[in-house]
N, C-alpha and C positions, 0 to 999 in steps of 0.2 A: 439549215441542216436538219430537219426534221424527221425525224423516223417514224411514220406515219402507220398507225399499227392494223392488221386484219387478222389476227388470229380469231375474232370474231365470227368470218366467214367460213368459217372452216372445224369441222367436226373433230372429237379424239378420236377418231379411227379415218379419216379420209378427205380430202380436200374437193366435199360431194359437189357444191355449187361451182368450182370451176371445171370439172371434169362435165358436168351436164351441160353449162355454157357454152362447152365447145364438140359438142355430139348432136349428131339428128336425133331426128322424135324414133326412126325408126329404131338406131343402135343404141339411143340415148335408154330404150327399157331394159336392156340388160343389165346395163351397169346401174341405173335405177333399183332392181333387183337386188342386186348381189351390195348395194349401199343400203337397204332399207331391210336387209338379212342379216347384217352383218353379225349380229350379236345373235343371231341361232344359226350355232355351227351346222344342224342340219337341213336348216331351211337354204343357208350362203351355199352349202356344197349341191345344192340342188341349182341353184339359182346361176350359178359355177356353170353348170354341166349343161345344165340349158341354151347357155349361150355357148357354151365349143359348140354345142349340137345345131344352132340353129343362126349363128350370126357367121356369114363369109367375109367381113370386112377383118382384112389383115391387120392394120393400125388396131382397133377396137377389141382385137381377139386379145391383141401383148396385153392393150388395159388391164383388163381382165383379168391378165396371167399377172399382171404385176399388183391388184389389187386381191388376187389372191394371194401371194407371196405375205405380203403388207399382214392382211388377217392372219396368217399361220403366224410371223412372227409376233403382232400383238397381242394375242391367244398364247404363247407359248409351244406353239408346236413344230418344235423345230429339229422334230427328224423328220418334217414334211420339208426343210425349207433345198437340201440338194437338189431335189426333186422340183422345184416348184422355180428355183432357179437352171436348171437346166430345158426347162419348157419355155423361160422365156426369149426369145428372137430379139435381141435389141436395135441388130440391124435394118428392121421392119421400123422402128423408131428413129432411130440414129443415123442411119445410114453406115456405108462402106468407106467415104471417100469423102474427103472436104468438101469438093465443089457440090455435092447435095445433104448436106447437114443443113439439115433444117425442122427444130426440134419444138418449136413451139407451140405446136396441136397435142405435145404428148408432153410437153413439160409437168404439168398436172400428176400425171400417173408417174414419170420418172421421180419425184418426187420421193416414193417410196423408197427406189432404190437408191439414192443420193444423200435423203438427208433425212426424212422420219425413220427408216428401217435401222442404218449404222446408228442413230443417234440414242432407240431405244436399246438398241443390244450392247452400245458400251455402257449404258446408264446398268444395264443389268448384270455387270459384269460380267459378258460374255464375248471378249473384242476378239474371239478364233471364229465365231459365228460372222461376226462383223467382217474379217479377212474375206470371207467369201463372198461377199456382197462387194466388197472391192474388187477382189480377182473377177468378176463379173464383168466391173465395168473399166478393168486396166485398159484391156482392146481398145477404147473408144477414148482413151485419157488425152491424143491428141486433139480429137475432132469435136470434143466439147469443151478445148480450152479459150474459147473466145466466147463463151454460154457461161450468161451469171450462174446456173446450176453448179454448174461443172466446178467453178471456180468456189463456189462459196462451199461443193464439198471437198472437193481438194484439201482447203481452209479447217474444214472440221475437222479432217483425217488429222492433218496435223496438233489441231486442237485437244482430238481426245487420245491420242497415243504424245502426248506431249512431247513432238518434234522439232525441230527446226525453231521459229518464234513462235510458235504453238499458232500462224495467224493470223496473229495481231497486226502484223504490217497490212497485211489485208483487209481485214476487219474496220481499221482506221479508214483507210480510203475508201471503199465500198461503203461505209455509213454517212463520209463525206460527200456524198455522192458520183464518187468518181468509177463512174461504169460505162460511161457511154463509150467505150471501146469493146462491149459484151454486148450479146444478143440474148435475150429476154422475155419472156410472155408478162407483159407490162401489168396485169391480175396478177400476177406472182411476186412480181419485185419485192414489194413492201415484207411480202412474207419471209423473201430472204436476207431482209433487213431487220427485220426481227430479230429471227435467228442469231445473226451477225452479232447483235446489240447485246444480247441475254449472254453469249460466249465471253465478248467482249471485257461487260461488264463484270463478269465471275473473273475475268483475269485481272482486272483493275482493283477489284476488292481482294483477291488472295496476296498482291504484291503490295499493297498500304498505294495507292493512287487517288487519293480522295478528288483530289478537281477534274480524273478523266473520269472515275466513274459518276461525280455529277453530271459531267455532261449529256450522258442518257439515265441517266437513272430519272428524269422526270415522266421516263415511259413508261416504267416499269409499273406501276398500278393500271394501268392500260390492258399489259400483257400479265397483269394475275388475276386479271376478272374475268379472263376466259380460261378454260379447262386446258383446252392446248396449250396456253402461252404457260399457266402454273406445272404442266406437264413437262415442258422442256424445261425451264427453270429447275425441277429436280432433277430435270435429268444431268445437268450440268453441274448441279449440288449448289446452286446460288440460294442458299438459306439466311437469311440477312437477321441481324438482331432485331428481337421484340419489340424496341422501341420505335421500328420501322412500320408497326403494325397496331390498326386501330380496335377497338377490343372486340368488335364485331369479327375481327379474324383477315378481313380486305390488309391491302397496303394501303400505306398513308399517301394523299394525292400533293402531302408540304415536304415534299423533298426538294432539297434546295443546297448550294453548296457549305455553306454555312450550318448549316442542320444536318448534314452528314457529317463534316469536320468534327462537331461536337459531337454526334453521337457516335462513332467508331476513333474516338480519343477514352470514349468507357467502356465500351465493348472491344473486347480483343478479335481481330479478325479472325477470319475463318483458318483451318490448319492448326492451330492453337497458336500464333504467333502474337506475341503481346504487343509487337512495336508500333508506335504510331504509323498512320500513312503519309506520305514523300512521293512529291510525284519525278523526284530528282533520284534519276540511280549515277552515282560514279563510280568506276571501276577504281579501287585500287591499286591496277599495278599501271595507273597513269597520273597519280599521283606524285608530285616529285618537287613540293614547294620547299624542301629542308636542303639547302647545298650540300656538298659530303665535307667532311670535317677534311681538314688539309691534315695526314702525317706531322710529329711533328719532330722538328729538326736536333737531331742529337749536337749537342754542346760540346766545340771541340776542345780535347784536353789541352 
């Protein structure tokens, strides 16, 4: 059950090595461009405009449209982002109609709109920004339910508007590896197990679960040695006590369940709740081991 990590391959602004892996040399210089711009805003809107101007592949152009989306919201400029979502065509991606859903040349770039774009803008407090990035992609919420994307943003939405099981049901099986009923761009999976894992684990440490969040937590220094993986981690708020951390500033690579047990039996978990972790929840209103007391019988005169 390994959660194999790649935050590695992938930049904080863009998932540049698999968007290039699956582009020709010809379309592949645009977006080349507008990824090696990306940090001068007046260089990327030239680099932008270049390619409306000069690239006619349909698929290549949404990129585009959705990697510029992606930069306005990580930039904060998001009285570009209506604008910037109403230019993009997802049905040039996605398709109309089940029998040709077939999203795996574009999963890369949809990326933005599924799970790096909502996932900064609720980190930022901004989940009415985030609605519209959903409302984008409600149209499509049937024809990408069989698409680990699809699914694993579903899973977030509920995660960060604390819905339903915020998830978790999900989250469990898809790290257990139970997907092979989704389609997939197999260079992504691991990425949305990541994902998965960092949500996961933030929900096992706010409810005191100490042996589920061992169970991945020995990725977790993995995914804080890359810039993306320590990025989403804030963004989820998974700030884990001191003692978790070696004095250089890294995570510690002895996490182990016994070594968490002890060290979040002194440190009070997150939320400010003092109580130990239990990985046992029981409701109380099915609690019922005390009989009821029998009435008892008036003494007759």
């Amino acid at each position: 059950m390994a959660v194999r990590l790649v935050f590695g391959f992938i930049t904080l602004f863009a998932i540049g090595g698999t968007i290039l892996n699956l582009m020709s040399q010809k379309h592949g210089k645009y977006l080349q461009a507008m990824l090696n711009d990306f940090e001068d805003d007046e260089q990327f809107a030239k680099s932008y405009r270049k390619m409306m101007d000069e690239d006619n592949d349909a698929t290549f152009r949404e990129k585009g449209n959705l990697l510029k989306m992606w930069h306005d919201i990580d930039k904060g400029y998001y009285d570009r982002l209506d604008e910037d979502l109403e230019r993009i065509d997802l049905d040039v991606l996605i398709g109309t109609d089940e029998a040709h859903v077939s999203i795996g040349n574009s999963e890369d770039a949809l990326s933005y709109l599924y799970l790096l774009g909502p996932g900064t803008l609720y980190s930022r407090g901004l989940p009415e920004l985030a609605d519209k990035l959903a409302a984008k992609r409600a149209p499509y919420a049937e024809l990408v339910k069989t698409t680990a994307i699809g699914m694993v943003s579903e899973a977030n939405e509920k995660y960060f508007r604390n819905e339903d099981d915020r998830g978790i049901e999900f989250y469990e099986g898809f790290l257990s590896g139970v997907y092979n009923n989704l389609s997939f761009n197999s260079t992504l999976i691991n990425l949305y197990k990541d994902v998965a894992a960092v949500n996961y684990l933030k929900y096992c440490y706010d409810n005191n679960w100490p042996n589920h969040f061992a169970e991945y937590a020995m990725y977790l220094p993995s995914i804080y040695k890359q810039k993306i993986g320590r990025r989403w981690m804030e963004e989820v708020g998974l700030v884990l006590p001191e003692a978790f951390y070696t004095k250089d500033g890294s995570l510690d690579d002895y996490i182990i369940p016994g070594y968490i047990n002890e060290i979040f039996a002194q440190e009070p978990p997150l939320k400010g709740k003092a109580s130990k972790f239990t990985d046992e929840v029981i409701e109380d209103e099915i609690i019922d081991d005390v009989p009821a007391e029998e009435p008892e019988k008036e003494e007759a005169e």
